[in-house]
Each structure stands twice: as structure tokens, then as C-alpha cells.
N, C-alpha and C positions, 0 to 999 in steps of 0.2 A: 411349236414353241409358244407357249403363253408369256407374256409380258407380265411378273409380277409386280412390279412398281402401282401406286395407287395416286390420282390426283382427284381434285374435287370434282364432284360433278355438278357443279351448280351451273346453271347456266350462265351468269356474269363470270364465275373464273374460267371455264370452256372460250365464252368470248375472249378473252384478256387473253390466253394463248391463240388462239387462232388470230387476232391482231398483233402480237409481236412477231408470231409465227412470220404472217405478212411481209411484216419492218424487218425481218432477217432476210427472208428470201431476197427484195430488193436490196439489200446490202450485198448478200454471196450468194452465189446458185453455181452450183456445179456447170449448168447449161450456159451461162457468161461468161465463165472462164474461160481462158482459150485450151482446145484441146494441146497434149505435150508433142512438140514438132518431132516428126520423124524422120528418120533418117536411112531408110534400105531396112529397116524392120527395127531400129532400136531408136526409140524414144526418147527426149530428154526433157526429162521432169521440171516444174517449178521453181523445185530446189539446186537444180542441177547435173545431178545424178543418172542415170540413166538404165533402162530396162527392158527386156527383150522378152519378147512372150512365143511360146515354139508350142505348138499341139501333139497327141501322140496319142497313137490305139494302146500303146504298152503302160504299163506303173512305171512311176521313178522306182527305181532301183539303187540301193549303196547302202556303207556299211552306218551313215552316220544322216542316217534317214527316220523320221517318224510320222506317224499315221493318225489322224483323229477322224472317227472316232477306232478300235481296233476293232480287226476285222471281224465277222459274227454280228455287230451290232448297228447297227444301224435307226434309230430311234430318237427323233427329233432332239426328244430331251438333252441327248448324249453332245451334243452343238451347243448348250446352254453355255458352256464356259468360257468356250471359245470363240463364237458366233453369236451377233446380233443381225437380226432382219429393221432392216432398215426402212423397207418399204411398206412393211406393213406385209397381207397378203393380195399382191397385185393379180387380182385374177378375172379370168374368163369361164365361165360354165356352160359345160356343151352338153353335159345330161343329167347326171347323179347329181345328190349333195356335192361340196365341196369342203377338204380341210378337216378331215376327223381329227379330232386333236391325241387318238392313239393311233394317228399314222405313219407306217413303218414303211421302208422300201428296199427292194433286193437289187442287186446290180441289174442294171438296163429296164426297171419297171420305173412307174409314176411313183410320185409320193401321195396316190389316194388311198394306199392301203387296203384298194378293191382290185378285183379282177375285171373289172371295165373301166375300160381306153376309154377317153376322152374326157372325162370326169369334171377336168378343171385346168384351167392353163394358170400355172403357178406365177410367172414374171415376176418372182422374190428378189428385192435387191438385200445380197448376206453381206455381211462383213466383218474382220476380221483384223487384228494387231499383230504385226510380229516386228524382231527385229534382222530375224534369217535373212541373208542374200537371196535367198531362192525359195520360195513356196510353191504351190502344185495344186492347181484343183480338179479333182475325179466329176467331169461334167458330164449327165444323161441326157442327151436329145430327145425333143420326141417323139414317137415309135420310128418309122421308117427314113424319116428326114434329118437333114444335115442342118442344124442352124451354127451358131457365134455366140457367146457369152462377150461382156461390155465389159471391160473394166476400169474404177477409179483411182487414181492413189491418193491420197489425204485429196479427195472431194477431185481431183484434176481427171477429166476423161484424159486416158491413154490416145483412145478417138473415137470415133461415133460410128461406126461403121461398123465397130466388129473384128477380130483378126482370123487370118488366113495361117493356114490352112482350117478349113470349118470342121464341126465336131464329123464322126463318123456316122453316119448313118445310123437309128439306131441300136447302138453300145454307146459303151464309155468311152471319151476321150479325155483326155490328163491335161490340164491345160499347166505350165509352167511359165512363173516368171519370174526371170533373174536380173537381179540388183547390183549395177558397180560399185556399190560400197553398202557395209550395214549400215543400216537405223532405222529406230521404231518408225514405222507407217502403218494407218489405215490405211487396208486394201475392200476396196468393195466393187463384188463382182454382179451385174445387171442381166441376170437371166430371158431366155423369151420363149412364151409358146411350149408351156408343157414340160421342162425343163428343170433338172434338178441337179443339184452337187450332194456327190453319196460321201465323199472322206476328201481329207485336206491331209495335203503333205509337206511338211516343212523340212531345209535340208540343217542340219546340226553342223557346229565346228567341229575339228578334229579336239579341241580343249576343252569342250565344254557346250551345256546347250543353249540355243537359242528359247526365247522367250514366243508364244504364243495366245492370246487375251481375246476376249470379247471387248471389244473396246468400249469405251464409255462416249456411246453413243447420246445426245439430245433426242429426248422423248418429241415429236414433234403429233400437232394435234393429226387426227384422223379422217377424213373427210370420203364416204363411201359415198360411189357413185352406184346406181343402178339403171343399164341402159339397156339400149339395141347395138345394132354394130357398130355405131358412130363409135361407141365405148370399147370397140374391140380394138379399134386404133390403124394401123396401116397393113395390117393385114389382109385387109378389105379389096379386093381388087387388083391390086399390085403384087401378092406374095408376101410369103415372110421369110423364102430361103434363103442361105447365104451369100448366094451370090447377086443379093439386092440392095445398093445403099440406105443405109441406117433406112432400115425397115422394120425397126422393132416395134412389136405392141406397146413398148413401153413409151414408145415416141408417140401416141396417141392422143387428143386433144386434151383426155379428160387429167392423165399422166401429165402432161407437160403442164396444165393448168395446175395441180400440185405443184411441179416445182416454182411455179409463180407462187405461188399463196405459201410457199415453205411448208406444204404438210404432204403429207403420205395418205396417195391416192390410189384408196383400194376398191376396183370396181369390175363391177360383177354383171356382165353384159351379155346376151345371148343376141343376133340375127334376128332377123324379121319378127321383132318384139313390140308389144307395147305394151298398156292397159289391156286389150281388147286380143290384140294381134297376136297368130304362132302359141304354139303348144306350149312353150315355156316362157307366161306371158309373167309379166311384173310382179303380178300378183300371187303367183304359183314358185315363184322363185322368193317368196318372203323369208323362207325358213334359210336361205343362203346369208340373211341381215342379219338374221337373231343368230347364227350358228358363227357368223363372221365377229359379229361382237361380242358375243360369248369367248371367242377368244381371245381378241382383242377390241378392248371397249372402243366405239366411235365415237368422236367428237362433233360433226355434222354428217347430214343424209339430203344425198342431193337424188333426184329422178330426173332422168334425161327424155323430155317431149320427141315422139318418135316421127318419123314422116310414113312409118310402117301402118299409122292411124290413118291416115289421109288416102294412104293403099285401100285400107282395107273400106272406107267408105265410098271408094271410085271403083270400085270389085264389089259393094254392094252385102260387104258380109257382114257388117255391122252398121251405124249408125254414128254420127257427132255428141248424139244424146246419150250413148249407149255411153263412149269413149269417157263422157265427162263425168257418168256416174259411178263408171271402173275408179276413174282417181280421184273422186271425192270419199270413197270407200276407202283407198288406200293407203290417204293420206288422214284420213280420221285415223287408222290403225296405227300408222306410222306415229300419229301426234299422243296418243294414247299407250304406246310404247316409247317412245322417246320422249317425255314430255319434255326435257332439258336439253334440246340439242336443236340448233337451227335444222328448218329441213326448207329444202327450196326442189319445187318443180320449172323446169327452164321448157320454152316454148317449140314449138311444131319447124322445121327447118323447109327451106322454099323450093316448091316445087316448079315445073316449068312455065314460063308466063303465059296466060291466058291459057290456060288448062286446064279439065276436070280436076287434075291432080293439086295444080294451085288454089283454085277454089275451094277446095276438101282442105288444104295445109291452113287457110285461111281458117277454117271452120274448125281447125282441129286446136290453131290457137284460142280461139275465141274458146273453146269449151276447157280448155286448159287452166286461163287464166277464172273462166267462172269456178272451178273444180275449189282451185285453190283459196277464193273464197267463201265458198262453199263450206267447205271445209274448217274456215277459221269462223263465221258464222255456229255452226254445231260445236267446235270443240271450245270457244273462246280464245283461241290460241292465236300469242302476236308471236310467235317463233318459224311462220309460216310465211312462203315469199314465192309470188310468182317472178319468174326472168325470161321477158318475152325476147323473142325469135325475129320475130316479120316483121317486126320496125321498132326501131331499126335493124336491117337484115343483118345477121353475121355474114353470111358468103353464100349466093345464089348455087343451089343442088345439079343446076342446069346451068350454061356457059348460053347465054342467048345466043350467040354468034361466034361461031370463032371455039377457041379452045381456053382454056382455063388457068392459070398455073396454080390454082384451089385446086380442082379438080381431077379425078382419077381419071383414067380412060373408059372403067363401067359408065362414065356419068352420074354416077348417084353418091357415090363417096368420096370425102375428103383425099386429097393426096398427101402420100407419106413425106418424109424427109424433112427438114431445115427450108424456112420459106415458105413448105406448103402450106396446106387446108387444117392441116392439124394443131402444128404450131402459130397459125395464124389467128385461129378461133378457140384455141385453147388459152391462149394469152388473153384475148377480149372475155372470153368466158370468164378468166381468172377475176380482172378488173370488176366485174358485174354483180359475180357472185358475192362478193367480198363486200360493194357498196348494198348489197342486199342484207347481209347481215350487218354492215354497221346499220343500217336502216333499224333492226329489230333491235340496237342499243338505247337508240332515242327513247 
């Protein structure tokens, strides 16, 4: 789905949404609200209302039932009327391209339109108007695994965990939810890991039909991240299956730092990455920025400083010097294609004290932050912001002592949930990022 809407691209109007962007988030965020209290499996909403979510291998079925899109077709476009993406394309790349924009999907396949698995982990937040009692969404797991779809009603998590019983392995599961009374609501459902909704079903009166809408959603600015697995989120370590508390990718630092800053964080992260680092290093994955903003234009471009750099200089496969002339390349390209868009590289994460590996994170800030001015040097560009790591530390990689409530059980990763590592440091990352570009207003 392409976003046709058109806004300026100038860099002062791009700022001027990304700062009210901000001033909204601080006002409402879906994540302050309080989730709707439940009650033995039925919810009750803001308004008061209340609503029951039930899962199922079979279709709704009945006489005063309707289906979008109709069967046979399945074709992103065919959602255009009735569905808005909200999130943007929150995703993860584990090989191919990501996001053909003529991508189609058959029941129980991806939505890459390819015949290889793994492609991209979609985590689209859709969403959708109706005034029906009951609506229905046909949700694809992915491939062999059971996850949970999230869902909103007008911006209120239902909850954060996910509901029971989890999709099927998989196939499709039909996710249904029904409403004690009609009225129009935004419904928007928070996918994870690979994950797609093939058709929506809504249930009709016996009088007459119910209404259906892509709602008129706020365009909200853009901000692409491209990382390592810090970017993949709580998947890391912990799981992402069902039966794991709010363990979604979407709960991930750089995710949650969106919902701070009010925009829509679409980012595109592979494992043992950096500059230098892993086959599908930063720079080999360019064509996933230009392909992502092709579809939908970005409004800033951040790069997440890796500790995979600091690996690989204590493993002896590259160099500090090597690392810093990887992203002084990169980000000349980056500045040279985005000329109008803030882009910020953020620093090296800490490794354990008094350690080759801390030594090396050290080394790897240090050439990070020269990269970046490197960088602004060659292109003249003041749209260019280093946001360091090591001091002040966001949250030690290692627990010196003792155990962490940052920290995962691998040791090296953020931990998932409410509290952890993720929403700990995705919140101070939000605050950072933000005073970095009001920096490039002055």
C-alpha cells in the first residue's frame, strides 16, 4: 500500500512535524493509556462498552456476513479503502529485499510475493473503521509458529500481552471481536514477526449494512531506523512465542522510542550487523532505505552504533579505522540522498568492564563519533548528529554483579517487557534523538 498523500519536503517543514509530532506523543500515546480492565476474557473499554476477542482455525460463517477483500484477490491495493497502516512498514530483514510494492499473498504464505521464507518480518500496525458489533480478522502466523496479534480500540490497548488462545501454527486463524453495543470505532490491530491479515470480516444487521472505512488516520512523520538486533527488539534472547509476556518486536527500543517521539518507527535491523560486521552489513542493506522510502517517503534516518563492531575488532576481523571509514561512506551516501532529512548515528553500547570487548566499544565510539564528523566536513551538512552511548551510558550490556532487570538472560541483550531494557532506553533514546535534531534547528 503506497501512501498517496503529499507533504513538503523541505527540511524546516519535515522539522515542524517531527516537533509537534513530539508535543502530541507527550499529550496521548496509546502506551500511557491504561490498558481496558478485563474481566474472565471481556474487556471494558474507555467508553464503557465492552468486548470479547475469541480465535478460530474455521471462517466466520452466516447468512449476513461480508468479506474484504473477496475471495481470489488478495492484492495489497484491494485494503486501500478500508485499511490504513499505521505503522508504517515495521520491519525486520533476514534475507531478500523487503516490501515489493506488487506484493500479493495466498492463504498461509508471506506477504513477500516471493517463494523464500524469511524475507522480512512485516510488524504492520492496519487499521480500520467500522460501526458492526462484530468484526473478524483472517491472521497468518509465521511459517511454523503460534504468535498473538495486539489489538487497539480508538488508540486503548485491549492489553499488551496479546490474547489466548494464540494463532495456529502456521495457517490462518480468524481472530474475532465482539462489541456490546454499536458504534463507529477505530480498531487497530499490532501484528508480530512475519505476520499478516489476508481479509477482514465484518458481521451485517439483519436491516441493513454496517459501515466499513479506512479511517482518517494523522499522517504522522517517519523516522527509519537501521540496526543490528538491538533493532529487532525482544525477540532477542527471550522468544517471541505466545506464551511469552508482551514479547513483541514491536515492544523494541527503537518501536517504543517512536511511540515517544509520536511517529512511526520503521526499521530494518538484521543480527550480528554493523558497518563492517555479518553478511548483511548496513551498507548491503542500503537498497532496503531507498525501496522503503520509495514507498513510503521517510522523514528522518537514524543508524544504530553496533557492539557487533567492537566484536569484530576483539575477534581481530577488522579494525576501529576500518569501522569508521565504513560509516563515513555511509553516511556521505546517506547525506547525498537524503539531503532534507535529519540523519543521526547514535553510539557503540558497553561492554563488560575492564575488557577487551569494553576497550574495543570504547574505540568503536570514538570512531563513530569521528565518522559523523567526517562526514559533515566532506558533505557540509548541518542535518548530521552524532548521539553518544558510553557517557553517559544508557544501560550496561553486562550486569557487573549480580543480575540486571535491563538485561536478558543471554547477557548481551536488552530485556523484553514493561520496565525492561527496551522501554527503558528506548524512552532516553527518544529524549536524545529529539534534542539532536532540535540542535540541527538552531
Amino acid at each position: 500500500m503506497v501512501d498517496t498523500r503529499t507533504f513538503s519536503t523541505s527540511f524546516s517543514k519535515r522539522l515542524e512535524r517531527i516537533f509537534a509530532a513530539r508535543a502530541g506523543a507527550l499529550a496521548r500515546n496509546p502506551r500511557l493509556i491504561p490498558p481496558a480492565v478485563n474481566n474472565a476474557g471481556t474487556y471494558t473499554l474507555a467508553d464503557g462498552s465492552t468486548v470479547t476477542v475469541t480465535a478460530s482455525a474455521s471462517a466466520p460463517t452466516g447468512t449476513n456476513l461480508r468479506q474484504y477483500p473477496t475471495p481470489g484477490s488478495r492484492v495489497l491495493a484491494d485494503y486501500e479503502a478500508i485499511m490504513a497502516i499505521e505503522g508504517g512498514f515495521r520491519l525486520v530483514t533476514y534475507s531478500s529485499n523487503v516490501m515489493a510494492l506488487a506484493c500479493r499473498s495466498t492463504a498461509g504464505a508471506l506477504w513477500d510475493g516471493t517463494t523464500t521464507s524469511g524475507s522480512a518480518d512485516l510488524m504492520i500496525d492496519v487499521s480500520t473503521e467500522t460501526n458492526s458489533p462484530a468484526i473478524a480478522f483472517a491472521y497468518v502466523p509465521n511459517g511454523s509458529n503460534a504468535y498473538r496479534p495486539r489489538f487497539l480500540i480508538n488508540d486503548q490497548y485491549i492489553d499488551l500481552a496479546g490474547h489466548a488462545p494464540s494463532s495456529t501454527a502456521g495457517a490462518l486463524t480468524y481472530y474475532t471481536l465482539t462489541f456490546s453495543k454499536s458504534k463507529t470505532r477505530k480498531i487497530t490491530v499490532e501484528l508480530e514477526a512475519r505476520s499478516a491479515i489476508q481479509r477482514v470480516f465484518i458481521v451485517d444487521g439483519a436491516a441493513g449494512f454496517y459501515s466499513i472505512n479506512r479511517p482518517d488516520v494523522e499522517q504522522k512523520p517517519r523516522l527509519l531506523v537501521v540496526a543490528d538486533s538491538y533493532g529487532v527488539g525482544p525477540f532477542i534472547g527471550t522468544g517471541i512465542a505466545s506464551d511469552q509476556t508482551i514479547c513483541f518486536q514491536g515492544d523494541g527500543m527503537y518501536q517504543q522510542a517512536a511511540d515517544w517521539l509520536g511517529v512511526e518507527g520503521i526499521v530494518n535491523a538484521q543480527g550480528g550487523t554493523s558497518f563492517m560486521a555479518g553478511t548483511r552489513t548496513y551498507a548491503s542493506r542500503w537498497q532496503d532505505v531507498l525501496d522503503i522510502n520509495a514507498q513510503q517517503s521517510i522523514d528522518a534516518l537514524h543508524i544504530s552504533g553496533s557492539i557487533n563492531a567492537a566484536f569484530g575488532i576483539t575477534g581481530s576481523t577488522f579494525t576501529a579505522a576500518q569501522e569508521q571509514a565504513a560509516a563515513t561512506a555511509y553516511l556521505v551516501n546517506a547525506v547525498a540522498a537524503f539531503p532534507n532529512i535529519p540523519i543521526t548515528l547514535s553510539g557503540c553500547p558497553k561492554g563488560p568492564d575492564a575488557s577487551a570487548t569494553e576497550t574495543a566499544a570504547i574505540a568503536v565510539e570514538a570512531a563513530y563519533a569521528a565518522a559523523v564528523q567526517a562526514a559533515k566536513d566532506q558533505t557540509g551538512s548541518k542535518k548530521l548528529a552524532f548521539i553518544p552511548w558510553q557517557a553517559p551510558q544508557y544501560v550496561r550490556t553486562w550486569p557487573v554483579s549480580g543480575g540486571s532487570s535491563l538485561i536478558s538472560t543471554d547477557n548481551t541483550h536488552l530485556k523484553e517487557g514493561v520496565g525492561g531494557g527496551h522501554e527503558s532506553v528506548g524512552k532516553r533514546f527518544a529524549t536524545d534523538w529529539f534534542r539532536a535534531v532540535q540542535k540541527m534547528a538552531a
